[in-house]
TIDREN-257385 format. One line per field, with one value per residue (C-alpha): x, y, z; residue number from 0. Coordinates in Angstrom, 2 decimals. Example, Ala and Ser with C-alpha at 12.3 -4.5 7.8 and 13.67 -1.06 7.14 Angstrom:
REM residues 2
X [12.30  13.67]
Y [-4.50  -1.06]
Z [7.80  7.14]
nr [0  1]
END
This chain:
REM residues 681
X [3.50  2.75  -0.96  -2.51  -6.36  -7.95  -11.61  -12.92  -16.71  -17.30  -14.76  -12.69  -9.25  -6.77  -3.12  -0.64  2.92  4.41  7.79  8.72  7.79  4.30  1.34  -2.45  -5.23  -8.70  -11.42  -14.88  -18.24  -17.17  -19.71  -20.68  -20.98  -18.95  -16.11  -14.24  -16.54  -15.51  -12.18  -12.59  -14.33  -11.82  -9.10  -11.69  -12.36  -8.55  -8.33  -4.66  -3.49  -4.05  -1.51  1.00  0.13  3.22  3.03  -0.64  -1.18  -4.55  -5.69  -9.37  -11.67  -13.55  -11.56  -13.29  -16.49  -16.87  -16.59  -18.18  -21.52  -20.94  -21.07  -18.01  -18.33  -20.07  -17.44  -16.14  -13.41  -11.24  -9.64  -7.73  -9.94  -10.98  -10.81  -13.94  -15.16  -12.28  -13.79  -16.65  -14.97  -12.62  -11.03  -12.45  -10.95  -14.92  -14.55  -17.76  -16.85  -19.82  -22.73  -24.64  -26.15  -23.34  -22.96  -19.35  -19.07  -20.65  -18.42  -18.29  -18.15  -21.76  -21.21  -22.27  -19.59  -16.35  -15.19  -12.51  -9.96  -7.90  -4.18  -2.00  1.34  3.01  4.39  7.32  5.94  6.49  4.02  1.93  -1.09  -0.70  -2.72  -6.41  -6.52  -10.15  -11.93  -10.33  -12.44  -15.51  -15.46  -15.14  -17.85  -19.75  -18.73  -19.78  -23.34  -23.50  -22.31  -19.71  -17.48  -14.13  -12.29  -9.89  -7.40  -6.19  -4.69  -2.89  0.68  1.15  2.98  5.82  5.46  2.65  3.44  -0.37  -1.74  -0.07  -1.34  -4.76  -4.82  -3.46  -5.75  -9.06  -6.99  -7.08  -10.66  -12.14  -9.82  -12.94  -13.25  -11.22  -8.86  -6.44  -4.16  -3.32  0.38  0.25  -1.06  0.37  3.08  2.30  1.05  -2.33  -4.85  -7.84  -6.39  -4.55  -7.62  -9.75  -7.88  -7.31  -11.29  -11.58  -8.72  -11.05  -14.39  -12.89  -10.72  -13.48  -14.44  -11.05  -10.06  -13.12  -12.83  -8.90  -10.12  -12.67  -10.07  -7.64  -9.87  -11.00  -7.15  -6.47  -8.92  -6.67  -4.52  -1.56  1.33  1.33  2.87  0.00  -0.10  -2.28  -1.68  -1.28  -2.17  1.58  2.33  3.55  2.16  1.99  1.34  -2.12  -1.48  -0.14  -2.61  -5.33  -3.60  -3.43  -6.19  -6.79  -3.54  -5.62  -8.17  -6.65  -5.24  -6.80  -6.40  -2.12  -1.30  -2.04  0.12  3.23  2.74  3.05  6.14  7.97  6.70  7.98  11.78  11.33  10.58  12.66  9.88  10.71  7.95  4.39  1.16  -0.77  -4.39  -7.20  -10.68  -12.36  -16.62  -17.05  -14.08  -11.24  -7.86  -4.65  -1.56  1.61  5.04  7.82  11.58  10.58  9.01  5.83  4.19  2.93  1.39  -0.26  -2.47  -5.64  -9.03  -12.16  -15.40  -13.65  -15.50  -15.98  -19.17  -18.04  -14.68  -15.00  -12.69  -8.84  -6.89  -3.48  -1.75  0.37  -1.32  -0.67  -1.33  -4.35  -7.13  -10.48  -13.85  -16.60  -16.65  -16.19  -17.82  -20.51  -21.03  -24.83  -25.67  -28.41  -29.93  -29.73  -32.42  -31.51  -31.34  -27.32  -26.11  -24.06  -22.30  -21.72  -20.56  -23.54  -22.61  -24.93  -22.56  -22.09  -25.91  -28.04  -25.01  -25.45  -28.57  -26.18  -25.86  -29.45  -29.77  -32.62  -30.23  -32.69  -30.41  -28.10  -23.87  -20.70  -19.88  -23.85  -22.41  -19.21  -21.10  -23.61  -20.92  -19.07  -16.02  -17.06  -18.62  -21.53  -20.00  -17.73  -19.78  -20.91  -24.46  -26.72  -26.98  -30.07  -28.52  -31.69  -33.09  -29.45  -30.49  -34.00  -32.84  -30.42  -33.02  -35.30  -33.63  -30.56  -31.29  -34.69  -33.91  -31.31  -33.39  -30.57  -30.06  -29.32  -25.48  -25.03  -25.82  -24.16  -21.00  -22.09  -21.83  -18.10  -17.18  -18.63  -17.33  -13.86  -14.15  -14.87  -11.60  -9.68  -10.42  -8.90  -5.64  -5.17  -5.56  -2.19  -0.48  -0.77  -2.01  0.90  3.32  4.29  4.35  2.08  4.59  7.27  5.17  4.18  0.36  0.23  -3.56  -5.28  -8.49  -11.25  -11.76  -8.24  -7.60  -10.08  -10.28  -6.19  -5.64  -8.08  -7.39  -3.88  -4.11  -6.26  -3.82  -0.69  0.84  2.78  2.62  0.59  1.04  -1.68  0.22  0.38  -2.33  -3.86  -7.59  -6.04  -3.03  -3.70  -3.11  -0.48  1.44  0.92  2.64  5.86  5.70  7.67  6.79  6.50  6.22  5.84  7.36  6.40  7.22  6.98  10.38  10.34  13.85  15.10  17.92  20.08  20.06  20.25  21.62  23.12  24.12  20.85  19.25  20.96  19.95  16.27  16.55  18.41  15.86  13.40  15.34  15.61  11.52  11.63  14.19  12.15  9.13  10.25  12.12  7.91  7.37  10.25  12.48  16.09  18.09  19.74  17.01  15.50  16.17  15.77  15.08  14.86  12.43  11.82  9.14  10.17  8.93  9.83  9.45  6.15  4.76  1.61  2.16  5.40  7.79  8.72  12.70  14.31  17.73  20.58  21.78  24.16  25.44  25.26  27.81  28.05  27.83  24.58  22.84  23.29  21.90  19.18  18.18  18.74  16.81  13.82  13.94  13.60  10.70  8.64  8.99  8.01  4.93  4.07  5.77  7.74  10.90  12.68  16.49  16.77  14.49  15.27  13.57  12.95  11.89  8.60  8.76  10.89  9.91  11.63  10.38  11.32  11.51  11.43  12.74  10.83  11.74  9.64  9.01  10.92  8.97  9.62  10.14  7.69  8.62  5.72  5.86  2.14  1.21  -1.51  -3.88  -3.27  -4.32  -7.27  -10.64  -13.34  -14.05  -16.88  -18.04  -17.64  -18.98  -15.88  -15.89  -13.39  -13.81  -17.75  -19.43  -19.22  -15.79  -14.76  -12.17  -9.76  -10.16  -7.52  -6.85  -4.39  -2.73  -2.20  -0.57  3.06  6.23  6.93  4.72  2.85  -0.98  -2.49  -5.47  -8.68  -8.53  -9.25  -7.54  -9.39  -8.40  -10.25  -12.11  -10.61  -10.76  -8.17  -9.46  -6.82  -8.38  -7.32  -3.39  -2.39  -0.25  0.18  2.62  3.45  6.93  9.35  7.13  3.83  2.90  0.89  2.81  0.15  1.61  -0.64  -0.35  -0.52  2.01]
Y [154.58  155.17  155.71  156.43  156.68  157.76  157.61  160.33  160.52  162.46  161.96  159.00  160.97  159.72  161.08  159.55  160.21  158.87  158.22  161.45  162.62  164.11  164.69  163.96  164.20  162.92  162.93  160.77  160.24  157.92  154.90  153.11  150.95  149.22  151.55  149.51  150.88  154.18  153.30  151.76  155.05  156.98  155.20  154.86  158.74  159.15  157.56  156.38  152.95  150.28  148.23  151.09  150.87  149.68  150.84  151.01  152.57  152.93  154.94  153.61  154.87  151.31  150.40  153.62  153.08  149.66  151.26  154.29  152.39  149.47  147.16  144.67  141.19  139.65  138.93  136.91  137.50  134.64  136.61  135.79  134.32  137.35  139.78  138.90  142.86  144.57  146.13  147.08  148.37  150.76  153.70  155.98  159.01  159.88  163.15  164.70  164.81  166.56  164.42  162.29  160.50  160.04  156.60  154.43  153.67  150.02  147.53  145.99  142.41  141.56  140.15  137.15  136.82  137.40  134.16  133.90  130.28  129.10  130.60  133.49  134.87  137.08  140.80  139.25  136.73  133.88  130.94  131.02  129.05  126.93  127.29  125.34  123.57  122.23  125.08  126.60  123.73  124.53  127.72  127.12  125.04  127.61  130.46  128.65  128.11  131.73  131.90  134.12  135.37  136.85  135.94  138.03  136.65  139.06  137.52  139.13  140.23  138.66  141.51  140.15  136.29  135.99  131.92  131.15  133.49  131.72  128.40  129.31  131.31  127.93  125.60  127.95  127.48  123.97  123.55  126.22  127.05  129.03  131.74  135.11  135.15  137.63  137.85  141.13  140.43  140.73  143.96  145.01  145.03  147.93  147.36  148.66  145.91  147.83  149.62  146.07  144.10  146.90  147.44  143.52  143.19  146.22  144.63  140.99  143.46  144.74  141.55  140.01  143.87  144.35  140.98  141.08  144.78  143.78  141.03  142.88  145.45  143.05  141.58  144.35  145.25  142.08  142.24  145.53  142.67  144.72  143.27  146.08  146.13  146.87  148.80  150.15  153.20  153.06  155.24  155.91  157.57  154.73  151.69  148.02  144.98  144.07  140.82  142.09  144.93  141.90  140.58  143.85  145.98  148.13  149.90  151.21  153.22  156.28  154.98  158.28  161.42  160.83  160.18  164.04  165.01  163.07  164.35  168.14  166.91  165.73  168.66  170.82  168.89  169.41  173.44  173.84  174.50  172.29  173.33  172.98  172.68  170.44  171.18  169.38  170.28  167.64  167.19  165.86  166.82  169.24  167.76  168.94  167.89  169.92  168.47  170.26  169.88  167.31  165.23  163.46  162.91  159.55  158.14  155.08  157.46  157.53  156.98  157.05  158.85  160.56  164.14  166.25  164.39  160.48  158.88  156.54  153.58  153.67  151.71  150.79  151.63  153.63  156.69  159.95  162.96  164.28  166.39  166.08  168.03  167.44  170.61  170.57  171.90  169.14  170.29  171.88  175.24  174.89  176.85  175.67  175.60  179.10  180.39  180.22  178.93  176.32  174.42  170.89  168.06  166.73  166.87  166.20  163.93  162.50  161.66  164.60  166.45  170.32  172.31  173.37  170.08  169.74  166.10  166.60  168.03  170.83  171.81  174.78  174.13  175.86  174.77  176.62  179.75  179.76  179.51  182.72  184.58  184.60  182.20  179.35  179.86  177.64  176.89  174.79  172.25  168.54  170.04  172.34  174.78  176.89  179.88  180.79  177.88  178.26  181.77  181.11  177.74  180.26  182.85  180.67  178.38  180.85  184.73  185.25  184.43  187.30  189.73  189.87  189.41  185.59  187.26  188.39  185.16  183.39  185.06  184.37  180.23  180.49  182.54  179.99  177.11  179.37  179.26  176.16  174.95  177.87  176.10  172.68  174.99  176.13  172.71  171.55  174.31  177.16  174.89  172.38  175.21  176.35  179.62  179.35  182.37  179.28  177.60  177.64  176.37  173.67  173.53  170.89  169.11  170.25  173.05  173.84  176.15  178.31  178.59  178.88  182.20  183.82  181.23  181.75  185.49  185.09  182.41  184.68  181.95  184.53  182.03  179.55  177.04  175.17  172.46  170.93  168.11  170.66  168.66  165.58  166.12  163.18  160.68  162.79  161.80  158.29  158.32  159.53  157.37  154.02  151.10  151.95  149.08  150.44  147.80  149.51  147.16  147.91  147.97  149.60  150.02  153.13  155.40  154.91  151.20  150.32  147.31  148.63  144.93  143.75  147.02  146.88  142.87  144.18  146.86  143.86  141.87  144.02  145.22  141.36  141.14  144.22  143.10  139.62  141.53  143.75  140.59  139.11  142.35  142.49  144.65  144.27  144.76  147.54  149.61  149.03  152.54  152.61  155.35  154.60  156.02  155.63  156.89  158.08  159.93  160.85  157.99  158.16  159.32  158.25  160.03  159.64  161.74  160.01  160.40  160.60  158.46  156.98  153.87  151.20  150.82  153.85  155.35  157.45  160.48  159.49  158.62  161.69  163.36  161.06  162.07  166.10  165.38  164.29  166.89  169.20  167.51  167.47  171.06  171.87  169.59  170.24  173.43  172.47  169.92  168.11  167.80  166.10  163.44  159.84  159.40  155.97  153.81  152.76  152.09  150.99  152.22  151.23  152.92  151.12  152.09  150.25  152.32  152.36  154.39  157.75  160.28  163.08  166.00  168.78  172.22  173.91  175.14  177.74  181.03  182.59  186.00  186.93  187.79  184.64  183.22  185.47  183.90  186.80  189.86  188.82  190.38  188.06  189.22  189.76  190.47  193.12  195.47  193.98  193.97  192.98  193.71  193.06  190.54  188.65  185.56  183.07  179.70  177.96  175.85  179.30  181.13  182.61  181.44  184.28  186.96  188.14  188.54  190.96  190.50  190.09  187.74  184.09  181.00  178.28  174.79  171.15  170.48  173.40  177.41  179.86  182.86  185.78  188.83  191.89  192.90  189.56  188.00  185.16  183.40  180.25  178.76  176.61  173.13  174.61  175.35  178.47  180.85  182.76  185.68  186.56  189.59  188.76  190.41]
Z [68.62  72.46  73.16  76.46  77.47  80.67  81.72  83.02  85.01  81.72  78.80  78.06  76.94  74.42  73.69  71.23  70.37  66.99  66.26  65.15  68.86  67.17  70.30  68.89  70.89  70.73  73.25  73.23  75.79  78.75  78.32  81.48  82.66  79.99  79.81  77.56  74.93  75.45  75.43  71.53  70.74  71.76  69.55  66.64  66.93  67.27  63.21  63.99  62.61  65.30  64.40  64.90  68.65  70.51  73.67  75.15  78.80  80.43  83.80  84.94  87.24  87.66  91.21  92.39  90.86  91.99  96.05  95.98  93.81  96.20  93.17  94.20  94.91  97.39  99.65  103.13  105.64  107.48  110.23  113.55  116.58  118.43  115.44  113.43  114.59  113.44  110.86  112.80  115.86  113.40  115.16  117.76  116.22  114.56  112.68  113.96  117.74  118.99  116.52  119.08  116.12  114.27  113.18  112.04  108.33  107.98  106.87  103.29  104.57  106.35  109.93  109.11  106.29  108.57  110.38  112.70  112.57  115.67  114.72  116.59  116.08  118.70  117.45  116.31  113.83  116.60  116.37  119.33  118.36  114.95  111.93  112.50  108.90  109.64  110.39  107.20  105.21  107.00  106.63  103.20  102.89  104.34  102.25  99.17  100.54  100.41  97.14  98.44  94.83  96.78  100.11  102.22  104.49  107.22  110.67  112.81  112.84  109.28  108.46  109.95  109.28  106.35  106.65  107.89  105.46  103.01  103.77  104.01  100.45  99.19  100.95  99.53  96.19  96.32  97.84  95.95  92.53  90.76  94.20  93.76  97.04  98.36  101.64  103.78  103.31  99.16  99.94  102.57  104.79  107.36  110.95  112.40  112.05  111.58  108.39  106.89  107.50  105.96  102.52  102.22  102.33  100.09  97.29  97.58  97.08  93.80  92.39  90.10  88.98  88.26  86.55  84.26  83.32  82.41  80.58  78.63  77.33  77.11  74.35  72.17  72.26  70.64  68.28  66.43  65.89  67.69  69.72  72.28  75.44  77.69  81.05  83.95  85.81  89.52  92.12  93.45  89.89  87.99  85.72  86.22  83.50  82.50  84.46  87.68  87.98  88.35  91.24  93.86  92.16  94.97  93.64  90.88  93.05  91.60  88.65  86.61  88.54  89.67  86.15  85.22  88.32  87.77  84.06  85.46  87.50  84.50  82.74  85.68  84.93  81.19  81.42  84.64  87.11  89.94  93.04  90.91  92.45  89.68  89.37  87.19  86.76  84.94  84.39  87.71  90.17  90.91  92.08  93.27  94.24  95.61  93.96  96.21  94.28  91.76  94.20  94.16  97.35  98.01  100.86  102.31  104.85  101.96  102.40  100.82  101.34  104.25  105.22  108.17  109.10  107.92  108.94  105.94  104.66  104.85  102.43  102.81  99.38  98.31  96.52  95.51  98.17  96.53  97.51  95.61  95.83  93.87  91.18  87.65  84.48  85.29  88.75  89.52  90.88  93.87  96.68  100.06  102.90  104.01  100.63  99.89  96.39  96.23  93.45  93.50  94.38  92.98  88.70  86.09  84.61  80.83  80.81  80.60  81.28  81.93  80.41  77.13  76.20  75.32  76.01  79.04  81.51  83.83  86.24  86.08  86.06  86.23  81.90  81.58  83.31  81.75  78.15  79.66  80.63  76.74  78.49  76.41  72.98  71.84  68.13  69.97  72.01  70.09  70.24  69.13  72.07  73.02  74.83  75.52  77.03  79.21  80.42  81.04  83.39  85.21  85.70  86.85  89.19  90.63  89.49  90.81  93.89  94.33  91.96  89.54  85.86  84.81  83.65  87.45  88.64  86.38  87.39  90.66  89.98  88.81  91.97  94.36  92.16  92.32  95.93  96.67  94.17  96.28  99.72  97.52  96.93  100.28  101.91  100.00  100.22  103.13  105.29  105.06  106.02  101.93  100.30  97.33  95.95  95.76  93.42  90.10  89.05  86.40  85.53  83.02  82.47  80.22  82.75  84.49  82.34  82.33  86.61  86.63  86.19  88.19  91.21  91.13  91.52  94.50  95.69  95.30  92.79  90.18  87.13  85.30  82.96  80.31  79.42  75.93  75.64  78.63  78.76  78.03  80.15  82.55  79.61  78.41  82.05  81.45  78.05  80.68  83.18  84.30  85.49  89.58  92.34  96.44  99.06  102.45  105.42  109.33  110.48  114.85  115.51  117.33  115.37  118.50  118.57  115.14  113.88  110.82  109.36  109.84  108.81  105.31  104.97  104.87  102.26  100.25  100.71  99.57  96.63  95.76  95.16  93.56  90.84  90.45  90.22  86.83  85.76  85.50  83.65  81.03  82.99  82.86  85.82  84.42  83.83  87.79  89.67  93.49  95.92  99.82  102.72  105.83  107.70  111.46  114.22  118.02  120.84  122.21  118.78  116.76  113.33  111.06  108.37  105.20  105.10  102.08  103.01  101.47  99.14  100.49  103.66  106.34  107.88  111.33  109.26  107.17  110.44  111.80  108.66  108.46  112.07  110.80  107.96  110.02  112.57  109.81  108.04  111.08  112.22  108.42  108.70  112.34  113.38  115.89  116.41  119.41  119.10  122.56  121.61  120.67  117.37  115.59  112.10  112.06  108.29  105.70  101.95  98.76  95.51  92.36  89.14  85.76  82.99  79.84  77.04  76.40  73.74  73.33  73.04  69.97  70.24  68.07  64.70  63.94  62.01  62.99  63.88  66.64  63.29  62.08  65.14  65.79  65.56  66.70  69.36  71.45  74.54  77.53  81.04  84.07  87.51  87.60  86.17  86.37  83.19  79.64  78.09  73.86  74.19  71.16  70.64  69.44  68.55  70.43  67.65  65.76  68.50  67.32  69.94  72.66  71.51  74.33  74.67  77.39  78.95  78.35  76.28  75.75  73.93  72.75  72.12  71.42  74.58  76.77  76.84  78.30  80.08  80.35  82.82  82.82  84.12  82.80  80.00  78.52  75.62  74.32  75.18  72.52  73.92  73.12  77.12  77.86  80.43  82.03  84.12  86.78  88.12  91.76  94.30]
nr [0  1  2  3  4  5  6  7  8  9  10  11  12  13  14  15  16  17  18  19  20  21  22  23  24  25  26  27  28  29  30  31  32  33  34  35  36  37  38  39  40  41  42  43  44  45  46  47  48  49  50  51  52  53  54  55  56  57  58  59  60  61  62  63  64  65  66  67  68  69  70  71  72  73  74  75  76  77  78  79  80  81  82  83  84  85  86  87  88  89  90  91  92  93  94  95  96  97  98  99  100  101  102  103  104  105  106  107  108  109  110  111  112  113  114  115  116  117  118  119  120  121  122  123  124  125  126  127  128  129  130  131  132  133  134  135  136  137  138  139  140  141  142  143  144  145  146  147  148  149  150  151  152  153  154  155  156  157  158  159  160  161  162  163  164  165  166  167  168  169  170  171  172  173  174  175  176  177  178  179  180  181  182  183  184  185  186  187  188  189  190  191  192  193  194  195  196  197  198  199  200  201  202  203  204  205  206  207  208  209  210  211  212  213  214  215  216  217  218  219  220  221  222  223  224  225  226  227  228  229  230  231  232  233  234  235  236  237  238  239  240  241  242  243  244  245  246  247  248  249  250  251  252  253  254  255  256  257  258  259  260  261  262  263  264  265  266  267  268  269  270  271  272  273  274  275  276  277  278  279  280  281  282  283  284  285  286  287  288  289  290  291  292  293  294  295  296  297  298  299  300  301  302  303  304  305  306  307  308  309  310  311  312  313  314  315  316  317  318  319  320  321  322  323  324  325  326  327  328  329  330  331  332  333  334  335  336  337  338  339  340  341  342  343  344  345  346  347  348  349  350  351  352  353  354  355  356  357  358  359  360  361  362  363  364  365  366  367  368  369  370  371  372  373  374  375  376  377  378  379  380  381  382  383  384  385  386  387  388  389  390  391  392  393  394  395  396  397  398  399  400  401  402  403  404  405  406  407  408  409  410  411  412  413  414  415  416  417  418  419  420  421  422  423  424  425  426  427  428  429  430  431  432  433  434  435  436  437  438  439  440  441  442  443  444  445  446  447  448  449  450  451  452  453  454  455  456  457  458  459  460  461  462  463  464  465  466  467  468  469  470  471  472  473  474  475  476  477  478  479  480  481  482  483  484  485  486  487  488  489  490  491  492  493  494  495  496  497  498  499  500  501  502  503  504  505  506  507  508  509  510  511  512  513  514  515  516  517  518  519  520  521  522  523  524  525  526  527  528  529  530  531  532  533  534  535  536  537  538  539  540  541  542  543  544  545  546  547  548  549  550  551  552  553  554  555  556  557  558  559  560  561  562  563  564  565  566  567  568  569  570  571  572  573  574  575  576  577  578  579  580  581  582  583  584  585  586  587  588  589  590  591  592  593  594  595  596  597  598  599  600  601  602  603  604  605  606  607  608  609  610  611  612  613  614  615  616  617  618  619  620  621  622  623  624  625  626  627  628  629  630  631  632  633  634  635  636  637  638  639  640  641  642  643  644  645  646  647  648  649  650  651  652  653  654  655  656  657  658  659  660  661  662  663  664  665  666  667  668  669  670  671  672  673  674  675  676  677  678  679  680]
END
């Protein structure tokens, strides 16, 4: 039995497949801060038989967590003399342009924690000045004074030679076995100093988080008495051992939210949909993700806390182009200073959790308009709801203002909430140069599927899909994913004066770790898949294309297909191309793949009818036409293959709800998916 969990800023999400390719669900309260907890909860509310577990696989939000809370280790920086300020200094490019007060991120590592050593290498990994192995002691020394828990090693151009890195991660080994130490090159091998430095410091900041989080799971897993084969999601889409996730954490810092869109890109293989934009709505956050041809797009250009007003923290790891705002069910409805409403980012959370949950929560949120407005019904929440007490909170804190019923202004929440997701949708999409008419919309999370179908028609995406598993849908993509390791390495060579022998000896080489790498995880060769990159742009550029190229050695013809290739790419990212100009590799970019056997998933065997999978007629309040409107309600475990259901009407599931407006349709395909037909033009 395969079993994947995810924690959510809400739910902790379990999906399992047996051996007779069977999909259970089970959802339960996340639990911080010891998530672990909720994990065990999930699998104990889940009732299967622990010891069946064969394969577990587990997407965490704790990397995350750990920055955004600033609760990582205390932690100290050797760097290169000179470079000490590095991650003070950061880039110029400040977001706010025009903000005379604005002010640079401040660093994780205190001033008084970096320290700069005597050592220099030139751009070409050349020893210049020699590795100072007394000032490595004393600093040391000093660091344990402090009581310092994590180190980072970052010097400069160790990209390219990593052999004085290396010696000073063993020397703090040997001097100081108990401290939790990392290196820039083990995490990466990309240029820029600012943004190495910075996600080396951020990897040590997290380490001991990470290792004793691991360790904690680790634990209760044992004590099932299973032999599982355990795994961590990554942020580039794939998984990683227990063991090696503890070494590079910072790879985790989306380990949740990519899972659910590589699951809609195998989904998109399995029901032949190959251009998908994936969306999730979860308790706290939306998230999308635009998968063009089968591809997932992953990219080492991510950074945290980033805004229009804060340039915040890049990190150096490969992770997968995502945009995330801060609605979701959870998210509260509030008046600004000039009167506007507003929902979100701010969520109430697990704990009180919106007003419907009765558990203290005051403030008014997008699930307490959706329940107002008939979209949600209250026999299906873990609580005893007071729809009254929902109203009067609604009234009171949102309607009165506008001198409107508490129905208008619920209504009123979803449609700013539907903006603000719409803005989300546009930002991967129209404004990267695609058609949204190209694409179809894979929606999941407790709330995807109930702001799909309306935000598609406004988008102009024709269909929608609810996924099987839909709320739980982000486990559900871990249960089909491989093993996945990134090896991204600056590589400046221009296309024209290419060294084609020596170009092939360092995909080889790189292909060579990668192989040793899955060997440490149980992979056999034969099951290692590779897919090449590289990332290129015109001389005299700053920004890059990734470059999907070729296997083995390159001929004439391939480079001048490469170079096609590119031109391409960047006239469909930036608009424009220029065929006279030299272009060159800044990056080289293997993607590996470990094989790991799946589950197959069934075609449904069901013989329902639409009565036998009608529940009720209630009245549930729509925009167009405005007002309250009887609508069928069905159960979406009941729902008969192909028949078609016309809107209004409304599905409900475990954890999730459907909502079908009016000129729409909707049936269930042979996997169980919901094809939503939207009606747009």
């Amino acid at each position: 039995m395969r079993v994947a969990t995810d924690i959510g800023g809400t739910f902790t999400d379990l999906v399992y497949v047996d051996d007779n390719g069977q999909v259970e669900v089970a959802k339960s309260h996340t639990t911080p801060p010891n998530f672990e907890k909720g994990v065990i909860d999930v699998i104990d509310k889940s009732n299967i038989d622990k010891k069946e577990i064969s394969t577990f696989i587990h997407g965490t939000t704790v990397i995350i967590n750990a920055l955004t809370e600033r609760k990582g280790a205390k932690t100290g920086l050797i760097t290169t003399k000179g470079f000490r300020d590095v991650l003070e200094i950061a880039r110029g490019n400040r977001p706010d342009l025009f903000n005379i007060r604005y002010k640079k991120p401040e660093p994780f590592i205190e001033r008084h924690l970096r320290k700069e050593v005597n050592e220099r290498l030139n751009y070409k990994g050349e020893v210049l000045t020699p590795l100072d192995n007394e000032q490595i002691k004393e600093i040391v020394e000093y660091f344990k004074k402090e009581k310092v828990e994590a180190i980072a090693v970052a010097y400069l151009h160790s990209y390219v030679n990593p052999e004085h890195e290396k010696q000073t991660v063993q020397m703090i080994k040997e001097l100081w076995p108990e401290v939790a130490v990392c290196a820039s090159y083990e995490v990466t091998k990309e240029w820029r100093e600012y943004e190495r430095t910075n996600t080396a410091a951020l990897n040590a900041y997290v380490q001991p988080a990470a290792a004793t989080y691991v360790n904690k799971l680790y634990n209760e897993l044992t004590k099932f008495n299973t032999n599982s084969t355990n795994f961590i999601m990554q942020s580039n889409g794939g998984t990683t051992t227990f063991e090696e996730s503890k070494k590079v954490p910072i790879n985790m810092v989306e380990s949740g939210p990519v899972a659910g869109i590589y699951g809609a890109a195998v989904l998109g293989e399995l029901i032949n949909e190959k251009n998908i934009i994936a969306f999730d709505i979860g308790g706290t956050t939306a998230k999308c993700s635009l998968i063009e041809n089968g591809e997932v797009k992953v990219s080492t250009d991510y950074y945290i806390e980033r805004n229009d007003r804060n340039a915040g923290y890049p990190i150096k790891a490969p992770v997968v182009d995502i945009v995330e705002i801060g609605n979701g069910g959870g998210s509260i409805a509030w008046l600004d200073e000039a009167g506007s409403l507003k929902v979100g980012p701010e969520s109430a959370g697990a704990v009180p959790g919106p007003v419907s949950y009765g558990q203290g929560g005051t403030e008014p949120t997008t699930t307490d308009a959706n329940l107002l407005t008939g979209r949600l019904s209250a026999k299906n929440f873990d609580y005893d709801v007071d729809l009254n007490l929902v109203r009067d909170v609604i009234q009171d804190k949102i309607a009165n203002h506008f001198e409107m019923t508490a129905e208008e202004a619920a209504l009123g929440i979803i449609r700013i909430a539907n903006s603000n997701m719409l803005n989300a949708l546009k930002l991967i999409s129209i404004r990267k140069g695609h058609n949204p008419q190209d694409f179809t919309l894979v929606a999941f999370g407790g709330g995807g599927s109930m702001h799909a179908p309306a935000l598609a028609k406004e988008l102009g995406v024709k269909k929608v899909v609810i996924p099987i598993a839909s709320p739980v849908f982000s486990a559900w993509g871990m249960l089909m994913s491989d093993l996945r390791h990134d090896y991204i390495k600056t590589y400046i060579k221009r296309m024209n004066e290419l060294d084609l022998n020596e170009m092939m000896a360092q995909w080889d080489t790189i292909e060579s770790e990668a192989y040793e790498q899955f060997t440490n995880e149980g992979i056999q060769k034969d099951d290692v898949v590779f897919q090449r990159f590289a990332d290129m742009r015109y001389l005299g550029q700053e920004h890059t294309v990734k470059v999907p190229v070729p296997a083995g050695n390159w001929t004439d013809e391939q480079m001048h297909a490469i170079i096609q290739a590119f031109h391409q790419l960047h006239e469909q990212n930036y608009t424009f191309r220029l065929e006279d100009t030299e272009t060159e590799i800044v990056n080289i970019h293997v993607t590996a793949f470990g094989k790991v056997q799946k589950p197959v998933i069934q075609k449904l065997e069901r013989n329902t009818t639409l009565e036998d999978a009608k529940i009720e007629t209630r009245n549930v309040y729509f925009e167009d036409p405005k007002g309250w409107m009887q609508t069928d309600v069905y159960k979406r475990e009941l729902l008969p293959v192909n028949e078609p259901i016309h809107g209004p009407a409304i599905v409900e599931e475990k954890a999730a709800v459907t909502v079908i407006y009016q000129g729409q349709t909707l049936m269930v395909d042979d996997y169980g998916n919901l094809i939503i037909e939207t009606g747009a033009r």
